[in-house]
C-alpha positions in Angstrom: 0.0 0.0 0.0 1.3 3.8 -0.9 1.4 6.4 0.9 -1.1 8.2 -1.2 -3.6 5.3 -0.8 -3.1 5.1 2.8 -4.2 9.3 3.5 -6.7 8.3 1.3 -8.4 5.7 2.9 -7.7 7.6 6.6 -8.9 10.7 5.3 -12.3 8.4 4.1 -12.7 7.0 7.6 -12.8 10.2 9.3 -14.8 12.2 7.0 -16.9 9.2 7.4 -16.9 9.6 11.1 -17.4 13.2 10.9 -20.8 12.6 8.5 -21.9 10.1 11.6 -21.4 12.0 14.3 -23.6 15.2 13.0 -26.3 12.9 12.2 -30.5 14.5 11.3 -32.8 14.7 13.8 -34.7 12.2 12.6 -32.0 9.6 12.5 -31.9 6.3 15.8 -30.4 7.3 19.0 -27.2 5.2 20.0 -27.8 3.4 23.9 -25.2 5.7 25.0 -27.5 8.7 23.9 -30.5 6.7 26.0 -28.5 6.0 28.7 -27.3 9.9 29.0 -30.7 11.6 28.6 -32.1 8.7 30.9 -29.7 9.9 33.8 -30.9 13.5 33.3 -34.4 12.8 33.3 -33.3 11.4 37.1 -32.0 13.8 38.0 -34.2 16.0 37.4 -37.1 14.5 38.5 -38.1 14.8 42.4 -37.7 11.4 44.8 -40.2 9.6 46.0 -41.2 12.0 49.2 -43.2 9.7 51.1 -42.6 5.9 52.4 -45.2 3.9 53.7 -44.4 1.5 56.6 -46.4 -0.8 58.6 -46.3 2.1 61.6 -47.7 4.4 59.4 -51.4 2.0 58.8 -54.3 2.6 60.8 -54.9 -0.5 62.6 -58.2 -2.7 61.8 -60.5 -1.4 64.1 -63.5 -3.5 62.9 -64.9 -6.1 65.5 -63.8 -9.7 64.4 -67.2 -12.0 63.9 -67.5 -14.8 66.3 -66.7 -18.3 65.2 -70.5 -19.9 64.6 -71.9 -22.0 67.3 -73.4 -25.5 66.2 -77.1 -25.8 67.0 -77.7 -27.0 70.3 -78.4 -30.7 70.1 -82.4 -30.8 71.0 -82.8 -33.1 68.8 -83.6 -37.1 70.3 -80.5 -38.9 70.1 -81.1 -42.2 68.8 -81.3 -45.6 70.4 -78.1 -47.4 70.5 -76.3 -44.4 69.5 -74.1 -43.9 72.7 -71.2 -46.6 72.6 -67.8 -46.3 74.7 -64.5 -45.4 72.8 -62.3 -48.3 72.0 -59.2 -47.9 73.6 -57.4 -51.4 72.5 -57.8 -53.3 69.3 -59.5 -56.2 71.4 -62.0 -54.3 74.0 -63.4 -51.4 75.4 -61.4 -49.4 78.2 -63.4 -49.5 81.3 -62.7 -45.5 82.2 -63.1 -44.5 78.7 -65.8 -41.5 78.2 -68.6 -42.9 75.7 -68.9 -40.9 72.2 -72.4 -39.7 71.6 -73.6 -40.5 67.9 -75.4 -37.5 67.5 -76.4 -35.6 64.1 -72.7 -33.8 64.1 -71.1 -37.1 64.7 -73.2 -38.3 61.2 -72.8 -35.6 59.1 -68.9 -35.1 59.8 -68.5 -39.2 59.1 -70.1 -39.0 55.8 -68.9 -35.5 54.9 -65.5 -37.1 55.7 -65.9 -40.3 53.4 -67.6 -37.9 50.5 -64.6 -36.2 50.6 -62.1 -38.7 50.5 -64.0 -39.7 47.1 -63.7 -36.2 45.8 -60.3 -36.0 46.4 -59.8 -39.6 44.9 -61.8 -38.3 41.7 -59.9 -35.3 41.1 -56.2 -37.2 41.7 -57.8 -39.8 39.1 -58.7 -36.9 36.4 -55.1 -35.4 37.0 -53.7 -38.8 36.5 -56.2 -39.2 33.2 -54.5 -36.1 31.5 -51.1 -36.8 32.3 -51.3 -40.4 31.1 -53.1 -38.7 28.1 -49.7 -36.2 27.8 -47.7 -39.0 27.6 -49.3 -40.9 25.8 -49.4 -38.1 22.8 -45.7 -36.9 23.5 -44.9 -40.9 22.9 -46.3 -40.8 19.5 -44.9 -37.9 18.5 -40.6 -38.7 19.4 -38.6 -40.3 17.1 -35.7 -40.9 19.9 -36.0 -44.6 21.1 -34.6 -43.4 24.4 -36.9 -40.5 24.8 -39.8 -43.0 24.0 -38.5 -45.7 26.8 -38.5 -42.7 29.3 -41.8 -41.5 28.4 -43.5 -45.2 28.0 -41.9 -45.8 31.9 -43.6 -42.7 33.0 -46.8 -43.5 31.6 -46.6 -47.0 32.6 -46.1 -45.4 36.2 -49.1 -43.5 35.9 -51.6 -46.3 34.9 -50.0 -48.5 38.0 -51.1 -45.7 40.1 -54.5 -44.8 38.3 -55.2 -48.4 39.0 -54.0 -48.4 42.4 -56.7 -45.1 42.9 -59.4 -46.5 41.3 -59.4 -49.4 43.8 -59.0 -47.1 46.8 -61.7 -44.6 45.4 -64.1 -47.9 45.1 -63.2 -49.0 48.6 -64.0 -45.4 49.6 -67.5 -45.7 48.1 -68.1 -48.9 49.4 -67.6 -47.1 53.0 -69.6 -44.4 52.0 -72.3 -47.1 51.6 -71.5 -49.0 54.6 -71.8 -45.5 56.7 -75.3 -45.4 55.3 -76.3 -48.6 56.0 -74.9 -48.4 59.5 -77.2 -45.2 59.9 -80.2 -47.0 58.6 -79.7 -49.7 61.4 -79.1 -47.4 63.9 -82.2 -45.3 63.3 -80.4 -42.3 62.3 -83.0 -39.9 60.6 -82.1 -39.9 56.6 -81.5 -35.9 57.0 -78.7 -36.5 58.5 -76.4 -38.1 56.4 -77.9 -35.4 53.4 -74.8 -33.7 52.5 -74.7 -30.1 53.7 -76.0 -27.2 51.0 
């Protein structure tokens, strides 16, 4: 390279240079131009003047509701419906206080096994639609080691899917044996009526 070519091509960079650095109005702004009129917008905007802390809220000065009493229990307790607590797989403890099968005691053991069976229903949907994801994301790889993974899993899932819907039927089947102890016991049908 000459001499000659060489002022050539530096005088062409900086007049380049030059042209860029009195660029239009109109033209982008660089991040350094952002970043500088950013930092004087700061500065010249006021702070934040206040700052709330937990000393400076009005305590709640509203009266808290009472927890709601259950209804007194006027209501004729049935026959055979006072038996003593079991204190040992075998027998009864002597000194143990007797548990009064009253309309509470019904309604919370059947509200209990109802919601056993919810919960068993919803688990078993959750299941259903990741076995479903599986099942579709299997289809769709072409990795035989992705597949294997992804068969394991779902093969997983339906174990326990089947292992749920047993326990769900076993909880249905107490449900029904709740109700059927009731009937025997004279307990009026309203209740074991699940609460609106």
């Amino acid at each position: 390279m000459t001499r000659a070519s060489a002022v050539l091509t530096v005088s062409v960079l900086i007049g380049s240079t030059l042209v860029t650095a009195q660029e239009p109005p109109g033209a982008p702004q660089t991040l350094a131009d952002v970043a500088r009129a950013e930092e004087s917008r700061r500065k010249s905007s006021k702070k934040a003047t206040r700052v709330y802390t937990n000393n400076n809220l009005k305590p709640d000065n509203t009266p808290s509701r009472p927890a709601p009493q259950p209804p007194p229990s006027d209501a004729p307790v049935a026959p055979d419906t006072v038996v003593p607590e079991v204190n040992l797989p075998g027998g009864t403890s002597p000194a143990a206080t007797p548990v009064v099968r009253d309309q509470a005691y019904w309604a919370n053991r059947i509200a209990m096994a109802r919601a056993a069976v919810d919960r068993s229903r919803v688990l078993a949907a959750a299941l259903q639609s990741r076995i479903n994801a599986l099942t579709t994301d299997f289809v769709n790889r072409d990795d035989p080691a992705q597949r294997a993974v992804i068969q394991t899993d779902r093969q997983t899932a339906l174990a326990e899917l089947e292992r749920l819907r047993v326990e769900q039927a076993a909880q249905e089947a107490e449900i029904v044996k709740i109700e059927e102890e009731a009937r025997r016991a004279g307990v009026p049908a309203g209740w074991l009526r699940p609460a609106a």
